[in-house]
MIKE-134787 format. One line per field, with one value per residue (C-alpha): x, z, y; residue number from 1; residue in three letters. Coordinates in Angstrom, 3 decimals. Layout:
# MIKE-134787
x	c(X,...)
z	c(Z,...)
y	c(Y,...)
pos	c(NUM,...)
code	c(ala,...)
//
This chain:
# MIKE-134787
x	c(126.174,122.655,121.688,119.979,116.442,115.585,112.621,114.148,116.693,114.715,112.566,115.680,116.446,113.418,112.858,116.722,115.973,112.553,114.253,116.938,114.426,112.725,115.254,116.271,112.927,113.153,116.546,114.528,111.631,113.606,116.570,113.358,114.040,111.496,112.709,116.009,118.641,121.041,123.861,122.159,120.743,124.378,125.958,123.321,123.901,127.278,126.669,124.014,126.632,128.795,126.682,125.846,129.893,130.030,127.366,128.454,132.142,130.754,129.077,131.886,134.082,131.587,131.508,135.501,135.479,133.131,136.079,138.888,140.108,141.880,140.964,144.076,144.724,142.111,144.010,142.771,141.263,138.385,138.537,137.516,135.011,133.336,133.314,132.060,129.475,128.327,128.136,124.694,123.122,120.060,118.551,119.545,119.715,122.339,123.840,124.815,125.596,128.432,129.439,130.098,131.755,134.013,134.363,135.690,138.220,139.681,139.641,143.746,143.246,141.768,139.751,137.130,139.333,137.793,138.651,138.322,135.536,133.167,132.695,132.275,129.447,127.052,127.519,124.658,122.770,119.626,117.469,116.210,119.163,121.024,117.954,118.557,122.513,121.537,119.392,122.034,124.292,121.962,121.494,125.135,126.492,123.706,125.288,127.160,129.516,129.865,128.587,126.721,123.220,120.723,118.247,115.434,117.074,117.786,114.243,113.186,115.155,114.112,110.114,111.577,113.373,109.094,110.745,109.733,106.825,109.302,111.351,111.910,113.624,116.023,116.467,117.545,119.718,121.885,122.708,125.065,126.753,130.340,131.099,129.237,131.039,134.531,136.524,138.107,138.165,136.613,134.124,131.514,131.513,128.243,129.006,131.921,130.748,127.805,130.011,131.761,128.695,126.260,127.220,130.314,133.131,133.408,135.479,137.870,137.098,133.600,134.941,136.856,134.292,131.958,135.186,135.248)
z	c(-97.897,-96.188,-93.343,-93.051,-92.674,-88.914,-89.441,-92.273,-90.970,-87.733,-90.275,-91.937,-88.614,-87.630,-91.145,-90.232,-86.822,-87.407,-90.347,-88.340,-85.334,-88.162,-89.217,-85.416,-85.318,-88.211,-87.118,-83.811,-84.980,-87.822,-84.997,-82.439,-79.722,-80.269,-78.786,-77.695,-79.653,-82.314,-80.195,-77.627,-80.821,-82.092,-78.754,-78.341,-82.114,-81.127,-78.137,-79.730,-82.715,-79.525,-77.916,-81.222,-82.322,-78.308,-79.559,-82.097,-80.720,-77.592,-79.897,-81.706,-78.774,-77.311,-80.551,-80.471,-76.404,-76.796,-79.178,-76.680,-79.195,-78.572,-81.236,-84.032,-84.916,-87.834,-90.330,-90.193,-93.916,-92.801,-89.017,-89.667,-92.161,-90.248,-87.262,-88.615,-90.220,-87.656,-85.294,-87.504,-87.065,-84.344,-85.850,-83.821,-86.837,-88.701,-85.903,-85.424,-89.058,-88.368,-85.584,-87.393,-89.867,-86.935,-85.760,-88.797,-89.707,-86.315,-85.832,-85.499,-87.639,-90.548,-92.035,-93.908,-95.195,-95.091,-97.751,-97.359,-99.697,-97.495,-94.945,-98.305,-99.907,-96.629,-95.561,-98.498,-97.556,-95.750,-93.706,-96.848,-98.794,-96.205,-96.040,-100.073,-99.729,-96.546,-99.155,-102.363,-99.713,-98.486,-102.180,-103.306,-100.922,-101.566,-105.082,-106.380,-107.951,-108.346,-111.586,-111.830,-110.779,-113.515,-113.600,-113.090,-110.162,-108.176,-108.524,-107.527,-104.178,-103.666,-103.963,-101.366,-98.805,-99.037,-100.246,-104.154,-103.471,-103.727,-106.288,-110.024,-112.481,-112.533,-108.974,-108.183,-111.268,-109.568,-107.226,-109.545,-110.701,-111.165,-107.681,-106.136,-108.732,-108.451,-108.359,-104.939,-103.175,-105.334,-108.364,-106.964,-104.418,-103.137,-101.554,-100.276,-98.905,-97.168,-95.632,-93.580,-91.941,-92.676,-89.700,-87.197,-86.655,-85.720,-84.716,-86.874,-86.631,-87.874,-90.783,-90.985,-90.473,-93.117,-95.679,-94.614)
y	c(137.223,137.476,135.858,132.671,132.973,131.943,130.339,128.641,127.474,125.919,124.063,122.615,121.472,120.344,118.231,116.693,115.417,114.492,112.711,110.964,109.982,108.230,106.278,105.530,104.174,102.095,100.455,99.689,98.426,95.550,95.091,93.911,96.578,99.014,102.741,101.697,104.098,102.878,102.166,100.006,98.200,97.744,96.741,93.923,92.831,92.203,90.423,88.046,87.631,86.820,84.254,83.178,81.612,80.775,78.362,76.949,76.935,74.763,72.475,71.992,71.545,69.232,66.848,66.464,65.736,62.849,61.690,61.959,64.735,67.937,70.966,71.496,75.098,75.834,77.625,81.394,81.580,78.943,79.685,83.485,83.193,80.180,82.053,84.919,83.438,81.612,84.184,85.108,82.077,82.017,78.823,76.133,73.344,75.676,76.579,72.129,72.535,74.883,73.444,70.001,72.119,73.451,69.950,68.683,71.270,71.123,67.357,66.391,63.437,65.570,62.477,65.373,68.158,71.474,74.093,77.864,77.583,75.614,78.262,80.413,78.152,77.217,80.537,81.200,78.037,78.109,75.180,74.314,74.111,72.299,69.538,69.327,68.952,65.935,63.853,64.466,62.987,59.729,59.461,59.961,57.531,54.792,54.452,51.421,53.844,57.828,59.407,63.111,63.655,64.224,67.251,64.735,62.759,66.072,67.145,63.507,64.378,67.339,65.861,63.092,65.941,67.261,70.511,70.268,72.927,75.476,74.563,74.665,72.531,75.657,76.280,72.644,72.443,75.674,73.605,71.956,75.259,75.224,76.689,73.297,71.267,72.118,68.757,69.254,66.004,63.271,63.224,65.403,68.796,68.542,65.033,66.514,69.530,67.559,65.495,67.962,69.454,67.061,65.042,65.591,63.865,60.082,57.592,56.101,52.616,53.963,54.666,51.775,49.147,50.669,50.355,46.839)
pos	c(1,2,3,4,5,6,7,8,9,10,11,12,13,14,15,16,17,18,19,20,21,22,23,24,25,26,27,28,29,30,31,32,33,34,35,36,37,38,39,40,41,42,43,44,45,46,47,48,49,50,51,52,53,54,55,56,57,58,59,60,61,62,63,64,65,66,67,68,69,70,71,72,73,74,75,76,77,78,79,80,81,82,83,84,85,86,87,88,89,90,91,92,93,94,95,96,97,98,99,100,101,102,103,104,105,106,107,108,109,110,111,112,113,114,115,116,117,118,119,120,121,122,123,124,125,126,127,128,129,130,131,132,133,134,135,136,137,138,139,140,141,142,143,144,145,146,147,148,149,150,151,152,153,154,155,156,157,158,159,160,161,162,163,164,165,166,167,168,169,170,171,172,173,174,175,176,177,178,179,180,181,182,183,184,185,186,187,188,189,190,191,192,193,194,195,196,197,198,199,200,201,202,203,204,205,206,207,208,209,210,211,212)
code	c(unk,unk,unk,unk,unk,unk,unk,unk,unk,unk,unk,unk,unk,unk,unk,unk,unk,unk,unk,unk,unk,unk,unk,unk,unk,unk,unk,unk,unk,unk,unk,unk,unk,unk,unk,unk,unk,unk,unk,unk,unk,unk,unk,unk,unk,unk,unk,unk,unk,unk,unk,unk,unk,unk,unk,unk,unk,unk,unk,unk,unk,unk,unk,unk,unk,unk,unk,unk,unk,unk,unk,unk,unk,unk,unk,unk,unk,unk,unk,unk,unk,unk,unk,unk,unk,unk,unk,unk,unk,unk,unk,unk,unk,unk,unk,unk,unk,unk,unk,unk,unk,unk,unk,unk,unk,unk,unk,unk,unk,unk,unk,unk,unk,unk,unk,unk,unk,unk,unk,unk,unk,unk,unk,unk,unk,unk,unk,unk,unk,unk,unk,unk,unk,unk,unk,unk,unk,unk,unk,unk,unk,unk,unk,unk,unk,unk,unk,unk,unk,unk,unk,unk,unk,unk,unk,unk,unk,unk,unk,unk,unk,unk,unk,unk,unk,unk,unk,unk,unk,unk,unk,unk,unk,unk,unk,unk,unk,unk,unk,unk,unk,unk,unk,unk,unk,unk,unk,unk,unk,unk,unk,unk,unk,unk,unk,unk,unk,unk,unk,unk,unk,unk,unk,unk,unk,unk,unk,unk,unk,unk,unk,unk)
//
């Protein structure tokens, strides 16, 4: 076998760690922390991931204390998910959406139920989404009676929720896809689903007078 060829072989190694200080770069530039290496990048992802669920966890806390409520134990296929999820969110509107989420699944008198596939769905929802899923709501409970939404009237909310620049007749009927239409607790899932982060937990004679 012959020998490696010196020069060669520095250029090979050269090419590498030019090629991996590069990509060190590149993680510190998109991660906001410009020439700090990799693992001081990753250690202060995890802490803002940290402070992040703290967050939301205090919110949540918060929301049930005004109540006179204690947290119940969240069952650990929607407490892991939700936290995890939540851990990613810096905007401080989603971050009060997961926390009434949160808030609902660990009220003790379980008036919203929250299914494992909540945390699932909003986990893909955005600002924007979330603002669509609020006025389907307004508009949802403002009805006489329950019955789908039509193509037209979810594009007429989206135009009233001043998000219709942005959308297409196709967009806004995906909302409606079977994984937002599953019958889980009444006619509709996005009403549903709304409900449980749309606003947090209240008290029951709330809910009682507006039955009344």
């Amino acid at each position: 076998m012959n020998p490696l060829d010196p020069v060669t072989t520095g250029l090979t190694v050269a090419a590498a760690l030019g090629a991996a200080k590069r990509a060190q770069n590149f993680i510190a530039a998109v991660a906001g922390h410009p020439g700090e290496s990799v693992g001081t990048i990753l250690g202060n992802i995890v802490k803002r991931r940290l402070d992040n669920a703290e967050t939301v966890a205090a919110k949540s806390d918060f929301i049930l204390l005004n109540l006179g409520l204690q947290a119940k134990e969240i069952p650990l296929p929607v407490l892991q998910p939700a936290l995890e999820a939540a851990s990613l969110q810096e905007d401080r509107s989603m971050q009060d959406v997961w926390a009434n989420l949160l808030a609902n699944a660990a009220d003790p008198r379980a008036l919203n139920e929250v299914p494992p596939s909540f945390p699932a769905i909003l986990k893909e929802l955005g600002p924007r989404d979330v603002k669509f899923l609020d006025a389907i709501f307004a508009k949802w409970t403002a009805r006489p009676y329950p019955h789908p939404l039509s193509e037209h009237e979810l594009a007429m909310i989206y135009s009233e929720a001043k998000l219709f620049a942005a959308a297409t007749v196709a967009q806004l009927y995906s909302a409606t896809s079977p994984k937002y239409r599953t019958d889980h607790c009444g006619t509709h899932h996005i009403p549903c689903l709304s409900a449980n982060f749309r606003k947090a937990p209240t008290c029951a004679c709330d809910a009682h007078a507006g039955a009344a």
